[in-house]
N, C-alpha and C positions, 0 to 999 in steps of 0.2 A: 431599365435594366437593374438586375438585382444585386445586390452583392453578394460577394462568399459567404459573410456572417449568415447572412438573411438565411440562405439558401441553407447554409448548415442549420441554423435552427429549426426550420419548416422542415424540413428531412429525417428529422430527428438523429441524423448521422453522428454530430456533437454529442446528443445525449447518450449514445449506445459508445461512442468514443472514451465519453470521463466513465461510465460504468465499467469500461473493460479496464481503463487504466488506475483506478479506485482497487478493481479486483487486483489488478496484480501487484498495489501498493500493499494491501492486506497479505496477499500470498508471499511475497518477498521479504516484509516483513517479522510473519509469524515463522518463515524459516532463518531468515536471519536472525530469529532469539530462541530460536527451537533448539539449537546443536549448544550453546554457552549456556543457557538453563537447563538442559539435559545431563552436559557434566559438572556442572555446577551443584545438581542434585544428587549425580553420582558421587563425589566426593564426601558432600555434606553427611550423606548417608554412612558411607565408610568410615566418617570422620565420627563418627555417632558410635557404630560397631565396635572400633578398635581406639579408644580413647586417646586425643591429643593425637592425631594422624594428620599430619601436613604433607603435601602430594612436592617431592624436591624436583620433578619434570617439569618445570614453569617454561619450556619454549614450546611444549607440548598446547599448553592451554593458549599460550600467546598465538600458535597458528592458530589455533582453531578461532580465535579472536579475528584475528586479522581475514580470514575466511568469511566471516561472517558479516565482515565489517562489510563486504561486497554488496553481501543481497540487500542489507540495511542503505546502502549508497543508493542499490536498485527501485528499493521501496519509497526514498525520497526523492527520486527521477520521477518514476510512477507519477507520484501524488503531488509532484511541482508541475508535471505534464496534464494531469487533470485541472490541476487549481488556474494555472495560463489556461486552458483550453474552455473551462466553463467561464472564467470571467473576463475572456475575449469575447465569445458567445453571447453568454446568457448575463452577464455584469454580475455575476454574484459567486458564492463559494461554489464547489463540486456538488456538494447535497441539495443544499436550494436550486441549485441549475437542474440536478434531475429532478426534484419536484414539480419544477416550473415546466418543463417538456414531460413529465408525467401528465400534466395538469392538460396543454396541450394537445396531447399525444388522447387522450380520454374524453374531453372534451369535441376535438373533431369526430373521433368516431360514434358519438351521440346524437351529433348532428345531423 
């Protein structure tokens, strides 16, 4: 009888698992530093236009901060839920676990 690991990997289910949770460590991510580099540039910019402009709304920036701190938490669930799931699996990182069922995955259907 086989075990779970086995069966995940022969299935490829693992590898299409750390792909989706990769992608939304990426998505979660780039929006979590999308919104605090957005006004970030906005200020800069203003700060540019109207010489020595300091923004005195700092609870303003601080939610948006703390907003953001969220999807960044979310993006490091992601990508701890990928990194446990490929080196339970496959004993290695997220990337090499997909190469390794890439490999797999191309190699069976050759055959």
């Amino acid at each position: 009888m086989r075990g779970l690991r086995e069966t995940l990997a022969e299935s490829h289910i693992a590898g299409v698992a750390v792909a989706v949770l990769l992608l939304w460590a990426i998505f979660w991510g780039l929006q979590g530093l999308w919104v605090p580099l957005y006004r970030f540039i906005g200020v800069l910019l203003t700060a540019i236009d109207i010489f020595e402009f300091i923004p005195r709304d700092v609870t303003q920036y601080g939610m948006v901060l703390f907003m953001s701190s969220f999807d960044l938490f979310n993006a490091l669930v992601a990508l701890g839920g990928a990194w446990l799931l490929s080196n339970w699996v496959y004993g290695v990182e997220p990337l090499r676990g997909l190469r390794e069922c890439h490999a797999r995955f191309v190699g069976r259907n050759r055959a």
